[in-house]
N, C-alpha and C positions, 0 to 999 in steps of 0.2 A: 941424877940428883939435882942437878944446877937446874934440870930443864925446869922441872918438880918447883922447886925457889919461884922463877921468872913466873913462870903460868899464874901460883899466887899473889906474885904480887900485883898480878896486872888484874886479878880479879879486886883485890883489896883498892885498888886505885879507883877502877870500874865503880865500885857501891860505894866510894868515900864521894865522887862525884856526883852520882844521883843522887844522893843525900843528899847534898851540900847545895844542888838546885832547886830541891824538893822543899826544902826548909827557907831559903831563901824567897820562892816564887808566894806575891802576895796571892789573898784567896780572894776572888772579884765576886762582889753580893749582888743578888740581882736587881735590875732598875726598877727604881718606884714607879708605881701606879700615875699615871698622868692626873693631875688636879682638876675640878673643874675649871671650866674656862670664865676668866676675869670677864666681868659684865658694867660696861659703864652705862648708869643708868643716865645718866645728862645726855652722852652723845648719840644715844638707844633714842629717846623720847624729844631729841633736834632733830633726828633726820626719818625717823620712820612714820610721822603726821603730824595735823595740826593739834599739837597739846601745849602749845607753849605758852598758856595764857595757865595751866597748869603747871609746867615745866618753873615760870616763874615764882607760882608761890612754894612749891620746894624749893627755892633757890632761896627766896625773902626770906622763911620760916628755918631754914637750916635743915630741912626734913631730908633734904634727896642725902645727908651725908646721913643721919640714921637708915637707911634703906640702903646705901651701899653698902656699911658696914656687914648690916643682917645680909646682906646678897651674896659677899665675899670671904666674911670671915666667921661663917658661922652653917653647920650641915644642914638647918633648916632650908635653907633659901627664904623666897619672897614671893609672893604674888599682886601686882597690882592692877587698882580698876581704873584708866584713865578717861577721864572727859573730853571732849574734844572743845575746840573750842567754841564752836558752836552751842555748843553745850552749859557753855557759861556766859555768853552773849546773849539768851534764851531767859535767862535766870532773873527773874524781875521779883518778884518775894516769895520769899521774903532774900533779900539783900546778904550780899557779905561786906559790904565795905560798910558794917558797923560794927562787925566783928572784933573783939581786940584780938592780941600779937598772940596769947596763949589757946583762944578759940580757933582763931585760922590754922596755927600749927596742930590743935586736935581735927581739925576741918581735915585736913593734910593726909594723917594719920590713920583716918579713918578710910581713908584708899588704898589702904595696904593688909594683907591678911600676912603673920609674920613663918610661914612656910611658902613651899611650893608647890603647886598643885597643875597638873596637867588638864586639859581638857574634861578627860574621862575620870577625874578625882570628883566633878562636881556632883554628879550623882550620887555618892555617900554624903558631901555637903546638903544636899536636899536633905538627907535622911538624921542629920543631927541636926538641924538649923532650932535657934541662930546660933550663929558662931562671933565668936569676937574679932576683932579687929585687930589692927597695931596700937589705935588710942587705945583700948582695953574698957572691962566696962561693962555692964548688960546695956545701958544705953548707947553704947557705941559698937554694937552689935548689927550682922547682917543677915537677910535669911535668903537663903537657895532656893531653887528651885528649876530641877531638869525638865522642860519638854521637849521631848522626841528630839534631844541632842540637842537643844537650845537651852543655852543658861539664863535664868531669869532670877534676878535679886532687890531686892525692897531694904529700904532704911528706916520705913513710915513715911516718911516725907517725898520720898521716890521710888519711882518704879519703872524701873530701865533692862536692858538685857543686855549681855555681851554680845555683841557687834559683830566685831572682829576680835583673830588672835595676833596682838602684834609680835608676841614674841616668845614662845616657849620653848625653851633650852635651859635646862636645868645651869645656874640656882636662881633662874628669874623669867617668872612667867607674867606677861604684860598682856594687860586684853584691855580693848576699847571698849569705852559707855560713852551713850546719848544724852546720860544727865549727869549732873554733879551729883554725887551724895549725901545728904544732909542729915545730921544725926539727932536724936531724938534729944542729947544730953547737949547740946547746941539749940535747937530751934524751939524745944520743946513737944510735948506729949499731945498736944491739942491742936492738931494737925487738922486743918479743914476739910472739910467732906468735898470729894470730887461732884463740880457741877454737871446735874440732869443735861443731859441732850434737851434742846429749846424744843418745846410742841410743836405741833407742825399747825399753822395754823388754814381755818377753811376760809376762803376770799368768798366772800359774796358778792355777787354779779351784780354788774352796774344795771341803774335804772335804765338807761339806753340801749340794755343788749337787749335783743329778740330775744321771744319770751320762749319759753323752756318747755321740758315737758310736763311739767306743773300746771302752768296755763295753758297749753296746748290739750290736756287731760280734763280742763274746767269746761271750756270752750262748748261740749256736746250739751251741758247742763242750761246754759248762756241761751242757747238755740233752742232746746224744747223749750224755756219760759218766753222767749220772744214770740215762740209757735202759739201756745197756750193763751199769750195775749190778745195774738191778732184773731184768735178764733174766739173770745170772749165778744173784744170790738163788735165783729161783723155779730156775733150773736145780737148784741144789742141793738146796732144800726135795725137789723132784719127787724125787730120785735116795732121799733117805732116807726118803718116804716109800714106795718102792718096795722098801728093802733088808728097812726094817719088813714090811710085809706079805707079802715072800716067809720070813720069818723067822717069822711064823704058820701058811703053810701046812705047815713043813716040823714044827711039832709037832701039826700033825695026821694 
């Protein structure tokens, strides 16, 4: 009987402890999804080429801090088209330094599309163009266009292609252009016609070159009339020296 007791209670002991650790032990959740990764667009567009003549005017205009925000704190991402500098060195008219403080920051603006788009996104961007911008707008609008894996995009005022990709890693896809961007709600609608290619024009040969086949073609003409001459001449010579000497026989 006593055994009977003991055996119980050591099973009663036994399940009061695995309870009492069961209950006790926290329950571990599992680990979040890693975030995307932080994109600093200042240190991105210092060290990866020459945009800093770009880099600057988001810097003056306050624009590079709207574009981090959209980059980092928001599911969209960002996509930007950057000029090089060269690019803006190139740029003779129409001008930006008449711009005021609110057109440069829409100038700015209008280089940024406000998602992110990979490479192979542009080819449906060809297929809805245009597309707005981050000024927003139908005049601060872009249009697309894929050939054979080359992106090509116009503003009205420009007509440039992506270049290179500097940087595509989601939430911020950076591609290099050749031109600045100029927007139609900036510069206006009356965009001048691209100049004709100059005529080619035909040089007329100096009077001192040897003559050509022109002259060289007249030439055969030149000679049967000087032929035709000399045989008129002797025709005539012949005829007086004939009147002469029957005009001798007739005094004798």
């Amino acid at each position: 009987m006593e055994y009977y007791i003991v055996v119980i209670s050591l099973l009663l002991t036994l399940s009061t402890s695995v309870n009492s650790q069961t209950i006790g032990s926290p329950i571990q959740s599992p680990a979040p999804a890693p975030g995307p990764q932080y994109t600093n667009l200042t240190e991105l567009l210092s060290l990866a080429g020459p945009f800093h003549t770009f880099l600057d005017y988001l810097v003056s205009t306050k624009v590079i801090a709207t574009f981090q925000e959209q980059a980092n704190n928001t599911e969209e991402g960002i996509t930007l088209f950057v000029p090089t500098d060269s690019a803006f060195s190139k740029l003779k008219k129409p001008s930006l330094s008449n711009l005021t403080a609110d057109q440069l920051k829409s100038l700015c603006l209008f280089h940024a599309l406000p998602h992110y788009y990979s490479l192979s996104d542009f080819k449906n961007l060809s297929e809805i163009s245009p597309v707005n911008t981050f000024a927003g707008g139908a005049l601060y609008s872009l249009n697309f266009t894929d050939v054979s894996g080359t992106v090509h995009l116009t503003s009205g005022w420009a007509n440039t292609k992506v270049s290179s990709a500097v940087h595509v890693t989601y939430p911020a896809a950076v591609y290099q252009v050749d031109k600045v961007l100029l927007p139609e709600a900036i510069f206006g609608t009356d965009i001048p016609p691209t100049p004709a290619p100059a005529p080619v024009v035909d040089i007329a040969p100096d009077a001192d070159s040897p003559p050509g086949k022109n002259i060289a073609a007249a030439s055969p003409d030149s000679s049967s009339f000087s032929s035709s001459h000399r045989m008129i001449s002797w025709g005539m010579l012949n005829n007086l020296f004939l009147a002469i000497a029957g005009g001798f026989l007739m005094l004798l």
